[in-house]
LUMTOR-417347 format. One record per residue (C-alpha): residue in three letters; chain; z, y, x. Coordinates in nm, 4 decimals. Last residue first. Layout:
<torvos>
Ala,A,Z,Y,X
...
</torvos>
This chain:
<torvos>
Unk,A,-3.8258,1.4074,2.4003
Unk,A,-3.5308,1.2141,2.3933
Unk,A,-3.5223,0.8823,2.1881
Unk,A,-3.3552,0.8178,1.8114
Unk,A,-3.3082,0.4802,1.7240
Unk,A,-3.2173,0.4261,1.3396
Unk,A,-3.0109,0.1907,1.1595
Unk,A,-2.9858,0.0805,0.7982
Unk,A,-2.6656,-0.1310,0.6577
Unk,A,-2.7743,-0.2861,0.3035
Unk,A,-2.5543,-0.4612,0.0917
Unk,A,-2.3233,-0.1913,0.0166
Unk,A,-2.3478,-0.2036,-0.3629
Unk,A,-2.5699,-0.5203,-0.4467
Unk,A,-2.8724,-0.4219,-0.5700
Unk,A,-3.1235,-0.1233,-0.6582
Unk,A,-2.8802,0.1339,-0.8030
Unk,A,-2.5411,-0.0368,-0.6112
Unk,A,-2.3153,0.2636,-0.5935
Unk,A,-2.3128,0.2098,-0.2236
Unk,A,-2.6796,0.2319,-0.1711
Unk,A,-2.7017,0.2396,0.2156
Unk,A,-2.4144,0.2149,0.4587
Unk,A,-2.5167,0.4147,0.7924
Unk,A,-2.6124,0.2975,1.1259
Unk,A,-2.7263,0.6073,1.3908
Unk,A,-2.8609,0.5011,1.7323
Unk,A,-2.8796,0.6508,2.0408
Unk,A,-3.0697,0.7723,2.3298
Unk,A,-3.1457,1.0187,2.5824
Unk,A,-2.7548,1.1324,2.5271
Unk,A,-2.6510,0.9442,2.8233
Unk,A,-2.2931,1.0169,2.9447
Unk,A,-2.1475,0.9754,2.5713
Unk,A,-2.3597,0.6446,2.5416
Unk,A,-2.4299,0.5463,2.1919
Unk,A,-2.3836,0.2658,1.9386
Unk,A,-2.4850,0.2829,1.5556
Unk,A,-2.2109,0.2918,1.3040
Unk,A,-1.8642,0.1864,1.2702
Unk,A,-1.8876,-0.1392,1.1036
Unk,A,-1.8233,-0.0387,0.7311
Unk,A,-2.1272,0.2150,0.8119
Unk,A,-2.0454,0.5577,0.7084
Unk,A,-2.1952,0.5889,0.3241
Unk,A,-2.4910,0.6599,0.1113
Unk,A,-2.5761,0.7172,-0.2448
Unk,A,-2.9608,0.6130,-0.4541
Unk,A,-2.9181,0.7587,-0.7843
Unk,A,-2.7745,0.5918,-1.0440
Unk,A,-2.9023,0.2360,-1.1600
Unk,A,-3.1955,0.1146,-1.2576
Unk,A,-3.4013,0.1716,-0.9227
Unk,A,-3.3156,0.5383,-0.7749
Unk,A,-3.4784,0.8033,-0.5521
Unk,A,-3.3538,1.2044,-0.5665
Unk,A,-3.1507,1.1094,-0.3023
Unk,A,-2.7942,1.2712,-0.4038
Unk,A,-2.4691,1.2715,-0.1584
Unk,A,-2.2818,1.0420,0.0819
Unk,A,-2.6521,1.0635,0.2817
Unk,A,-2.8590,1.2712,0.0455
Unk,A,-2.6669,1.5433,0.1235
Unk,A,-2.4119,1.5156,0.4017
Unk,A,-2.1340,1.4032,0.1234
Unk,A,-2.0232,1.0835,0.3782
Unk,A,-2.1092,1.1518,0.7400
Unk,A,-2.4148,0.9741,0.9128
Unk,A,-2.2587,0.7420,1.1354
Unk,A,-2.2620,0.7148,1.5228
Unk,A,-2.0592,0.4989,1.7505
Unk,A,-1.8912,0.4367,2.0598
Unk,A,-1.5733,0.5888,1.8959
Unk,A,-1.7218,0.9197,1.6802
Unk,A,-2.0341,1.0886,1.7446
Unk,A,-2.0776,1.1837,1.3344
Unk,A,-2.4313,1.2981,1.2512
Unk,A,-2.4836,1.5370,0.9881
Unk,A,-2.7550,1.5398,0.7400
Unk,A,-2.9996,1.8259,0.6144
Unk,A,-3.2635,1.7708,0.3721
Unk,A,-3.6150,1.7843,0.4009
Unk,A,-3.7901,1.7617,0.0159
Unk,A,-3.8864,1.4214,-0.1256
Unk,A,-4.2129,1.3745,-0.2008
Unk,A,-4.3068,1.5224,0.1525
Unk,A,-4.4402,1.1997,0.2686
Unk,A,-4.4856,0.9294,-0.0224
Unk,A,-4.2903,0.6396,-0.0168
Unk,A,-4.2684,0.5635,0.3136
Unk,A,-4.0781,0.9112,0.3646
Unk,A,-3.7520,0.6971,0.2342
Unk,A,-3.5565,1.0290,0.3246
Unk,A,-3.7241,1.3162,0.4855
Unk,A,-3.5300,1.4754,0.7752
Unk,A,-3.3309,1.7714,0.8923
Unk,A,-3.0682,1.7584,1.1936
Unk,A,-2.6877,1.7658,1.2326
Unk,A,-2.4907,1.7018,1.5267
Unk,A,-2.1185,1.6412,1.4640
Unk,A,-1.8409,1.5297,1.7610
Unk,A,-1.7425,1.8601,1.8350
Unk,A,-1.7073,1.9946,1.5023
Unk,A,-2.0173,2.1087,1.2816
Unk,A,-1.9800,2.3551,0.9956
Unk,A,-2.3224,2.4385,0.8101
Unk,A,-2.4290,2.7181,0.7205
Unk,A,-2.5531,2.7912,0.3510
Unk,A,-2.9153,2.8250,0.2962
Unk,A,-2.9237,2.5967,0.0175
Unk,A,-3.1817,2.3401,0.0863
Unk,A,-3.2246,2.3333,0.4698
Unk,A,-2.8884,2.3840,0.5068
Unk,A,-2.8134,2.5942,0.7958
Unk,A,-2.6927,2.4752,1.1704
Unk,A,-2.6200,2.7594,1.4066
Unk,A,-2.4321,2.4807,1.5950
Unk,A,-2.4661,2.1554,1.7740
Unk,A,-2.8450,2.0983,1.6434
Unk,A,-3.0325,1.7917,1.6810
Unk,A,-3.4411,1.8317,1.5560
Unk,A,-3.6327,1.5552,1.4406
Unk,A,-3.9604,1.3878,1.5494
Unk,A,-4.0845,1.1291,1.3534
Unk,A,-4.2324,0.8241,1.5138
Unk,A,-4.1629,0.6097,1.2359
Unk,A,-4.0371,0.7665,0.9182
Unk,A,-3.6898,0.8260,0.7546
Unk,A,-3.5755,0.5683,0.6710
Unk,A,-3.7938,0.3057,0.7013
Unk,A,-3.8715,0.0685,0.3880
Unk,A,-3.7890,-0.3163,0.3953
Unk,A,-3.6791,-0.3010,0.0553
Unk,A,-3.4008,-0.0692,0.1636
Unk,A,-3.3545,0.0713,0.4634
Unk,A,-3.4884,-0.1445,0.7716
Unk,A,-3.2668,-0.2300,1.0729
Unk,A,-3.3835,-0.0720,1.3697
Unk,A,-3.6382,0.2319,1.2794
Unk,A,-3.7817,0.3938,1.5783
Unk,A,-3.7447,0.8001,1.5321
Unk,A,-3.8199,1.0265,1.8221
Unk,A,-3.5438,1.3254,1.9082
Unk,A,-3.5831,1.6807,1.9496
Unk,A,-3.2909,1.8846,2.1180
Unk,A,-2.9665,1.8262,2.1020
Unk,A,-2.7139,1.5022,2.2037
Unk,A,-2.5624,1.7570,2.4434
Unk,A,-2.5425,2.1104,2.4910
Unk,A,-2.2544,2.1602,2.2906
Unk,A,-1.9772,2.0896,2.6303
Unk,A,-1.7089,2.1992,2.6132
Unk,A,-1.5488,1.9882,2.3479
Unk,A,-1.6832,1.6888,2.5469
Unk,A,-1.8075,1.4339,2.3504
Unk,A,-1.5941,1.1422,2.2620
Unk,A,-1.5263,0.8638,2.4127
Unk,A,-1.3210,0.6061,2.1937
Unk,A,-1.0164,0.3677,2.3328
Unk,A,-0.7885,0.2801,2.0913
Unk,A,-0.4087,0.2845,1.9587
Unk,A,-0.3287,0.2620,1.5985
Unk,A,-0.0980,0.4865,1.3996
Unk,A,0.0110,0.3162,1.1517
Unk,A,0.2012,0.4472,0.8416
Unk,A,0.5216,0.3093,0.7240
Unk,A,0.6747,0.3401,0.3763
Unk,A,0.3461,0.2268,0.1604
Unk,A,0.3159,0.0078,0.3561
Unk,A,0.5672,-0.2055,0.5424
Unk,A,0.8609,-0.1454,0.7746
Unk,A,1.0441,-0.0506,0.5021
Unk,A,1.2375,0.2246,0.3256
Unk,A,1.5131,0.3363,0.0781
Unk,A,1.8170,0.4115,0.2364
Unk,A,2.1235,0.3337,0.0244
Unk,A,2.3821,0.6370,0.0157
Unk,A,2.4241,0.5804,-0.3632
Unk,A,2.2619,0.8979,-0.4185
Unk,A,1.9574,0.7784,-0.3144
Unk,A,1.8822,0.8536,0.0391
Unk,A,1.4739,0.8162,0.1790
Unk,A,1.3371,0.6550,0.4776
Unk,A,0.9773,0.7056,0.6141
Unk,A,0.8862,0.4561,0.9215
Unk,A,0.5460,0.6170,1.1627
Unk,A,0.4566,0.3578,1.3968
Unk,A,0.2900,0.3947,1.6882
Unk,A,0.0152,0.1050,1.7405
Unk,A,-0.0897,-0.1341,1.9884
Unk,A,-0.5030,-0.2455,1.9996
Unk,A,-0.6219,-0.0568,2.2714
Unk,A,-0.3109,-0.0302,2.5125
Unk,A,-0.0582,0.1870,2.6085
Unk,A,0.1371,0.2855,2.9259
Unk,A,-0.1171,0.4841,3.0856
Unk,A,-0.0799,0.7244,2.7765
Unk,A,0.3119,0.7538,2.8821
Unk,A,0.5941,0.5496,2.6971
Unk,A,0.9295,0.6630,2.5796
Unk,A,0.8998,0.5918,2.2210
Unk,A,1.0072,0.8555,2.0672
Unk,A,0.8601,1.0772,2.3958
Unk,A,0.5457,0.9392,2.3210
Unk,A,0.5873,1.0123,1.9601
Unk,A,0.6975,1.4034,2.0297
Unk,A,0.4407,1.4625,2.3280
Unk,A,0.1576,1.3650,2.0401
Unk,A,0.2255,1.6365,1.8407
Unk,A,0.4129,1.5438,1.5185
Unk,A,0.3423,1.6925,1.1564
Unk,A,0.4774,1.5863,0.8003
Unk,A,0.3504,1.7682,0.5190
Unk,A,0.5205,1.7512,0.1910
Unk,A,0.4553,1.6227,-0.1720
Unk,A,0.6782,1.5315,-0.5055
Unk,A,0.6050,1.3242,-0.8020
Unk,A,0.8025,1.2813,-1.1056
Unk,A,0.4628,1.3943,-1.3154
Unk,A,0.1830,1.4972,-1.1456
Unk,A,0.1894,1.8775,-1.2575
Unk,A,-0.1522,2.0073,-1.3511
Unk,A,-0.4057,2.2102,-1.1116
Unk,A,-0.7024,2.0265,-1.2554
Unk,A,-0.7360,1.8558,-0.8936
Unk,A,-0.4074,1.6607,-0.9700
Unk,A,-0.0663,1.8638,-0.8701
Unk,A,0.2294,1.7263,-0.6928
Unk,A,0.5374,1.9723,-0.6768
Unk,A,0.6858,2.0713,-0.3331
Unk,A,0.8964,1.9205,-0.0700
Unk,A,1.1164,2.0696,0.1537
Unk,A,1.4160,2.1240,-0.1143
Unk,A,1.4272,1.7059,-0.1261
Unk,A,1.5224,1.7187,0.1866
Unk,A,1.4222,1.6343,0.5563
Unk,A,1.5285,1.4803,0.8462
Unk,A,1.2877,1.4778,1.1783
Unk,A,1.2204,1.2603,1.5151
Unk,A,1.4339,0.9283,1.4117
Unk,A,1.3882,0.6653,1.6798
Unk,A,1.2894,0.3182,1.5857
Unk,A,1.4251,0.0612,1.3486
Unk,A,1.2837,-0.2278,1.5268
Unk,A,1.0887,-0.5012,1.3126
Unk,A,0.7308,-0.4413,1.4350
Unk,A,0.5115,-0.7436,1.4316
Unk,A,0.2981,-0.8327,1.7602
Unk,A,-0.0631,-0.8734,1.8215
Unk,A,-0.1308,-0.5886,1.9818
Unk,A,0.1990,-0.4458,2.1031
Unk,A,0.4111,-0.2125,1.8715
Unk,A,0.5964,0.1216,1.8540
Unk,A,0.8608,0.2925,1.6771
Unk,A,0.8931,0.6198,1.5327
Unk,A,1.1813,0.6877,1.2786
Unk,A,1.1378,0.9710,0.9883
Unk,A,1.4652,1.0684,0.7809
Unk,A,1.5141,1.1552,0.4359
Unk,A,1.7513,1.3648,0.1606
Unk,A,1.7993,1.3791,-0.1595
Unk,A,1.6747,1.0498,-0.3882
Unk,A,1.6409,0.9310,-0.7402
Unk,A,1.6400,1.2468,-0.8598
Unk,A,1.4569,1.1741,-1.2083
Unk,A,1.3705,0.8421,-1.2746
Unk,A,1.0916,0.5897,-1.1332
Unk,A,1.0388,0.8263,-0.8342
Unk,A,0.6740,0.9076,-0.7068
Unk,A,0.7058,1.0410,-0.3148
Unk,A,0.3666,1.1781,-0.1930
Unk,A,0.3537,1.2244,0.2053
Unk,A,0.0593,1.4376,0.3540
Unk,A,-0.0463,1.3655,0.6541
Unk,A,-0.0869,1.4654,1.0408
Unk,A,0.0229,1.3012,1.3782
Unk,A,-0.1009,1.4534,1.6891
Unk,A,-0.3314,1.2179,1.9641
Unk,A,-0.3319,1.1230,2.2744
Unk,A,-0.5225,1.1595,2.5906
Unk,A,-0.8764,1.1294,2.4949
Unk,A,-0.9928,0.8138,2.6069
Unk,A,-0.6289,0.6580,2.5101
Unk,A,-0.6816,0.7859,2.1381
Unk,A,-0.4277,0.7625,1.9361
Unk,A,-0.5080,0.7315,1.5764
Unk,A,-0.4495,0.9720,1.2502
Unk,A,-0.5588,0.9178,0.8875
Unk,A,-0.3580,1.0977,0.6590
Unk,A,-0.2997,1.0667,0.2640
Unk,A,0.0023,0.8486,0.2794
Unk,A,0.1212,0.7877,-0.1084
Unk,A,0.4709,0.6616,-0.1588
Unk,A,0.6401,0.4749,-0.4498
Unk,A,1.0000,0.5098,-0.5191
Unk,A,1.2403,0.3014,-0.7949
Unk,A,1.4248,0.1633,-0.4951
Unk,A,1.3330,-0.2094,-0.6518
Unk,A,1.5335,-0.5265,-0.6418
Unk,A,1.3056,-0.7910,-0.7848
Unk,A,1.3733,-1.0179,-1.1102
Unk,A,1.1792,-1.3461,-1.1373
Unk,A,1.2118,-1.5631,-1.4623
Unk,A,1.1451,-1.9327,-1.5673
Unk,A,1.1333,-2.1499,-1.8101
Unk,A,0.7424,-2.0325,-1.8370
Unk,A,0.7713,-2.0480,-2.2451
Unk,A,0.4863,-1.8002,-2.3211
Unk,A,0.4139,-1.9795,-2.6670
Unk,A,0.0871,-1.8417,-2.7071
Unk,A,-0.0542,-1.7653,-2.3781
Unk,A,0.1870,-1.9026,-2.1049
Unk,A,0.4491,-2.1833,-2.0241
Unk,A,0.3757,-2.4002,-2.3063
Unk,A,-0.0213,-2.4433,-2.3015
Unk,A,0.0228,-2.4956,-1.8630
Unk,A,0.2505,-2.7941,-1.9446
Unk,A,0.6055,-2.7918,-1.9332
Unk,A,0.7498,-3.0575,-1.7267
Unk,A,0.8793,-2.8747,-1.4201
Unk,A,0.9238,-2.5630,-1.5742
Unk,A,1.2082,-2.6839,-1.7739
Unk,A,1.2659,-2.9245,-2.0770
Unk,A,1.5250,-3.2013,-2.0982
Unk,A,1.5306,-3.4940,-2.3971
Unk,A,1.8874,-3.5835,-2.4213
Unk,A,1.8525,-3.6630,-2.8147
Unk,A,2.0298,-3.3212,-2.9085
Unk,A,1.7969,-3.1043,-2.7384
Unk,A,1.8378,-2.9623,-2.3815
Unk,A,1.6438,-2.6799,-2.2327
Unk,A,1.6659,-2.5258,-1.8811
Unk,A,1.6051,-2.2049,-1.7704
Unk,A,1.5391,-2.1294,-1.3992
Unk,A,1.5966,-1.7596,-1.2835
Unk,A,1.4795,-1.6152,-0.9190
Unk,A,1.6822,-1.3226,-0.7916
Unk,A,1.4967,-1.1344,-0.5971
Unk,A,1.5057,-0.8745,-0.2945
Unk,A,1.2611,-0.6377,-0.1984
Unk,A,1.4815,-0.3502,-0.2037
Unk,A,1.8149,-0.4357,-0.1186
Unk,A,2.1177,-0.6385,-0.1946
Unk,A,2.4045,-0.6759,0.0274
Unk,A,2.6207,-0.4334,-0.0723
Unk,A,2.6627,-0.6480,-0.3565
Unk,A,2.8533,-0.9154,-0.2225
Unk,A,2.7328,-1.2844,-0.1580
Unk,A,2.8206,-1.6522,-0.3152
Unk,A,2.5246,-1.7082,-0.5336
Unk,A,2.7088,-1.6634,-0.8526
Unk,A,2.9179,-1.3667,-0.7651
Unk,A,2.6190,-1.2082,-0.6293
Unk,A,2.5120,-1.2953,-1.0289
Unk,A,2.7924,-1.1844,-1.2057
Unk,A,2.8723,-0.8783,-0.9582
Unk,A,2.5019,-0.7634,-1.0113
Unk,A,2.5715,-0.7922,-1.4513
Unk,A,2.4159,-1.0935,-1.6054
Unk,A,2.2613,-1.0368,-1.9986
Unk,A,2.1476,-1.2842,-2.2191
Unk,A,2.0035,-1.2619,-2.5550
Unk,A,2.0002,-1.5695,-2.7527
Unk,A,1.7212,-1.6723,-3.0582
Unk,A,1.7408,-1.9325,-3.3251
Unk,A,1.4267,-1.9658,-3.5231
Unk,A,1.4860,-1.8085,-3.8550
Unk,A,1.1549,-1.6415,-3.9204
Unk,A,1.3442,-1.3140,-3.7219
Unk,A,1.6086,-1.4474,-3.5723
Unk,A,1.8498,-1.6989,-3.6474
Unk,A,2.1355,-1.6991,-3.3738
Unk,A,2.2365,-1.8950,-3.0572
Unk,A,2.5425,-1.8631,-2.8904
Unk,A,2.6685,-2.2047,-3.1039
Unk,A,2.3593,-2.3587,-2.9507
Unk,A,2.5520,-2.3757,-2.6256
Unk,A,2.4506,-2.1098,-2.3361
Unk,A,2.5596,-2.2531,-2.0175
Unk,A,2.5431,-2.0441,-1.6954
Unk,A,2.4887,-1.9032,-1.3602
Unk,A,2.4454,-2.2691,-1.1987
Unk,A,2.3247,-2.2447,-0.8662
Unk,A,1.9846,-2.2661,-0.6790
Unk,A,1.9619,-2.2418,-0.3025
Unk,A,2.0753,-1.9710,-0.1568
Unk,A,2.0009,-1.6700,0.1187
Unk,A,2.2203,-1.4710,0.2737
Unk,A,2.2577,-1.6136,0.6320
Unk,A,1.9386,-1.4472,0.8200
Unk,A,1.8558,-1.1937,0.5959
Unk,A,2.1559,-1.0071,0.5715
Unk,A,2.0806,-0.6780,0.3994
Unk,A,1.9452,-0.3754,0.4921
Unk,A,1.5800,-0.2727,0.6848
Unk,A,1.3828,-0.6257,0.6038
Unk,A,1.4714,-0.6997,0.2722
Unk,A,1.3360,-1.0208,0.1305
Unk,A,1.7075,-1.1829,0.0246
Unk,A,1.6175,-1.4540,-0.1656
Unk,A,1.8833,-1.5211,-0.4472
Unk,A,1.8192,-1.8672,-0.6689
Unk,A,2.0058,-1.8875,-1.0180
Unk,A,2.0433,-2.1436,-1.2710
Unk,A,2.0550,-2.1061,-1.6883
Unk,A,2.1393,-2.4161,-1.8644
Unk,A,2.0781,-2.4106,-2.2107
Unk,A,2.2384,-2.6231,-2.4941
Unk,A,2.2123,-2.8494,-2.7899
Unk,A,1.8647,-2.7235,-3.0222
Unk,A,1.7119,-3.0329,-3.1850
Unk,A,1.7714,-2.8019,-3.5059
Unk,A,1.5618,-2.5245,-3.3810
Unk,A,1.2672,-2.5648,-3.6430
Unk,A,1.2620,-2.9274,-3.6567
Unk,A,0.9692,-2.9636,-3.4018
Unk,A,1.0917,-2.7240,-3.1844
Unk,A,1.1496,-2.3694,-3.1227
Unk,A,1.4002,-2.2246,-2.8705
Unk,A,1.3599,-1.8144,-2.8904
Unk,A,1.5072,-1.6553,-2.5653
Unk,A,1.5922,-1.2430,-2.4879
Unk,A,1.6399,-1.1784,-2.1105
Unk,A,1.8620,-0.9497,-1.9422
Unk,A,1.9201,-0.9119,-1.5228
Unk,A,2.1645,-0.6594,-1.4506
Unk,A,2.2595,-0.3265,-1.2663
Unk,A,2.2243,-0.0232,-1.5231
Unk,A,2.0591,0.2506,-1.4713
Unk,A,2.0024,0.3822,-1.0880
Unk,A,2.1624,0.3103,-0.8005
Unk,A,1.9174,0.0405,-0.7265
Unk,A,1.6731,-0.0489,-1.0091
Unk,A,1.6644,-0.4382,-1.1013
Unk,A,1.3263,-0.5292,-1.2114
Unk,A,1.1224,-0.7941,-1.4534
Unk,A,1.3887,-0.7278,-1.7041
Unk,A,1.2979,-0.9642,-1.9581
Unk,A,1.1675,-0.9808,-2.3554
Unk,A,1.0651,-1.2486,-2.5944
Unk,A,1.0343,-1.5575,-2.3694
Unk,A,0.9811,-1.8733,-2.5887
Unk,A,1.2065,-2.1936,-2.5053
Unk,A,1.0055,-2.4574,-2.6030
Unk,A,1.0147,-2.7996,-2.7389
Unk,A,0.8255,-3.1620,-2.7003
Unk,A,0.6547,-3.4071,-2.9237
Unk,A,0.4917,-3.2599,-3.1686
Unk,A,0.3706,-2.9724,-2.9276
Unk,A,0.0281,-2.8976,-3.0546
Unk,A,0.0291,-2.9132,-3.4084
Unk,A,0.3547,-2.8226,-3.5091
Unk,A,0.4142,-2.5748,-3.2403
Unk,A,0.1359,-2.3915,-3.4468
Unk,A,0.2678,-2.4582,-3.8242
Unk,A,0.6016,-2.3403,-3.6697
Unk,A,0.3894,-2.0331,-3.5033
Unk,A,0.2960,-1.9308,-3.8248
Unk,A,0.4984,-1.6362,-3.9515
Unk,A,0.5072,-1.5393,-3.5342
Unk,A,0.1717,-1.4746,-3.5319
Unk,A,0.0725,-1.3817,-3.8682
Unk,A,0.1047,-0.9670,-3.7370
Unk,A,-0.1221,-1.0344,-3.3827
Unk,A,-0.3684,-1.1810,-3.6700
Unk,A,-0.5483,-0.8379,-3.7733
Unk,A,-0.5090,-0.7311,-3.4159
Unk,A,-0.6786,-0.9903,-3.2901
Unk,A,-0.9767,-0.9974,-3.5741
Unk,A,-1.0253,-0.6296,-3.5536
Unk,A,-1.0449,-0.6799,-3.1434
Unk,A,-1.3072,-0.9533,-3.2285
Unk,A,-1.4854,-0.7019,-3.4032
Unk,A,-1.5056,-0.4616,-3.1611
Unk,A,-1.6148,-0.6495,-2.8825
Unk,A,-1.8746,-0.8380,-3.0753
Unk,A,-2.0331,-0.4665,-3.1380
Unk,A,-2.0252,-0.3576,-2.8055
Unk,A,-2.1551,-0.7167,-2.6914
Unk,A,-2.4579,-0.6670,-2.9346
Unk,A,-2.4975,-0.3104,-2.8296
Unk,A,-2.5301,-0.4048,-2.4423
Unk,A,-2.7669,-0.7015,-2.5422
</torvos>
């Protein structure tokens, strides 16, 4: 069935392709059979975005009318505007925005044959035209913004056509006639957060860490930056500007590479770094002061050279740093949650099989941990146990050889940690699909007491690449008791 659909794919791409070229020859023999009765107004190209400082400032669209006597029912177009200002750093979004306006009227005299002699228009609205036209000022547009066009078509009997009466076959597929066009303001910069920091009221805090990848549209789009912190209850949107704590420039950042070691084109990186004294301080509260559930917020803003500061409360510009409340083991203290531990599976792995055994005794380990497979050490933090174990032993003990996982203490729970082979990492078992690949649990993991370490439970995500079903269907769980 595979090849078949292969095979159908292919030719019906031949077909496609083959008639893309007749298309517009014999779209009169086309609007002639479906559309008898009405007209269009085809798009053939538009500006979907409006860069700042950058390029030129202007909406332009290119129109085809078509009708049922090839463009001679054509009279006039009436081309309305609508400006909502979305922008929640610049820009006045209380008072500026509009209802719809007229921008313009295009008579059929504007028109001109085009190709297979259907009359086309190109039309092109500079900013000043259209802030002009909606009764604000340029300086007030921003990122996020949009300008919302409405095109309306009149033939010579006084028929009207706009997106209001166009049915769904005129305003997309074939004759792509939507009568109507949305342009958004865009900085022309897209940011990548790779970081993921919290603070941690059981611990005392917590630093800020992350890499920032910029990705401009065009070269230099920006030069310089700031960073604000700001903070926010549970529950509550933040829409302060917060306190800068660093500038930078474009000289701090470096080239992006991929993992082949090749440039990423127009894309720049730098770490950004805050102890937690720094974002308290930003936001003058203490520890005591916050609550499970508020956040610190971490705003990026860059410069064009226009002097506009490209930024917003939102992703990808802000990163969160949320606030909750997870013990952790003590740092000091690796002589807990080790030692040998009895298995008692909680929720089955799958097809009902344990995971690794009932009443199997496994080993914890803090440090001095090797893999049981390679001989390499193993690096443990604080919070990280590992052990050795059979997976799916039900199906044959010793079939598959021990391996050695790690167990993450993290925030009331405990997950097996992602590439901790077979766990994140190959089985050696699998249905019809790849082999068998685990995951931390969606949910956090299995709970556990960090004063009582004569019992806990591990959860982990099972099958996430979806060999024997659904991909992360199945969430297993083990109880492991003290000896």
């Amino acid at each position: 069935m595979k090849t078949m659909l292969k095979y159908f794919f292919v030719g019906a791409l031949a077909l496609f392709l083959g008639s893309c070229e007749d298309d517009e020859e014999n779209i009169t023999v086309t609007l002639q059979d479906n559309i008898e009765r009405g007209a269009v107004l085809r798009t053939i190209d538009f500006s979907d975005e409006m860069l700042l400082c950058a390029g030129p400032l202007e909406f332009s669209m290119e129109l085809e009318e078509q009708d049922i006597e090839e463009g001679a029912l054509l009279d006039n177009v009436n081309v309305y505007v609508t400006f909502t200002d979305n922008s929640d750093i610049a820009g006045n979004t209380a008072a500026f925005n509009t209802g719809e306006v007229l921008l313009d009227n295009v008579t059929a005299a504007e028109f001109a044959p085009g190709p297979f002699g259907l009359p086309r228009v190109t039309l092109t609205y500079s900013l000043d035209e259209l802030v002009a036209a909606v009764g604000g000022s340029s300086d007030e547009i921003y990122v996020g913004d949009t300008f919302l066009f409405r095109e309306e078509l009149i033939l010579t009997d006084g028929r009207i056509f706009s997106v209001d009466n166009a049915g769904g076959i005129i305003t997309g597929g074939f004759f792509n006639s939507p009568f109507q066009h949305v342009q958004t303001v865009t900085g022309g910069l897209d940011l990548a957060i790779d970081g993921v920091n919290s603070v941690n009221i059981a611990s005392g805090g917590g630093d800020y860490e992350a890499t920032i990848q910029v990705t401009e549209a065009a070269p230099d789009l920006w030069a310089d930056g700031e960073v604000f912190v700001s903070y926010s209850v549970a529950g509550s949107e933040d829409n302060s500007e917060g306190v800068s704590v660093a500038t930078f420039t474009r000289a701090d950042f470096t080239q992006s590479v991929d993992d082949d070691g090749n440039d990423i084109a127009n894309t720049l990186e730098n770490d950004f770094m805050f102890d937690f004294a720094t974002l308290s301080g930003a936001v003058g509260l203490s520890i005591s002061d916050m609550a499970e559930g508020d956040a610190i917020n971490i705003r990026y803003s860059f410069n064009n050279s226009c002097g506009q500061a490209i930024s917003s409360f939102d992703e990808p510009f802000t990163d969160v740093m949320p606030v909750i409340n997870c013990p952790v083991l003590p740092l000091s203290d690796l002589s807990t949650f080790v030692g040998t531990y009895v298995t008692t599976q909680i929720a089955p792995t799958i097809f009902g099989y344990t995971t690794f055994g009932d009443g199997v005794e496994v080993t914890f380990v803090s440090e001095g941990a090797v893999d049981i497979l390679s001989g390499d050490p193993v690096t443990l933090t604080a919070t990280q146990r590992a052990f050795d174990a059979n997976y799916l032993n039900d199906l044959g003990p010793g079939s598959v050889p021990l391996q050695t996982y790690i167990a993450d203490f993290n925030c009331q729970n405990v997950t097996l940690v992602e590439d901790a082979a077979p766990i994140g990492n190959f089985t050696g078992w699998q249905c019809s699909g790849p082999s068998i690949f685990g995951a931390p649990d969606p949910a956090g993991g299995g709970p556990f007491d960090v004063d009582d370490d004569t019992m806990f439970t591990i959860a982990f995500a099972e099958d996430v690449l979806g060999s024997c079903g659904d991909p992360l269907s199945n969430i297993a769980s083990i109880q492991f008791d003290k000896q």
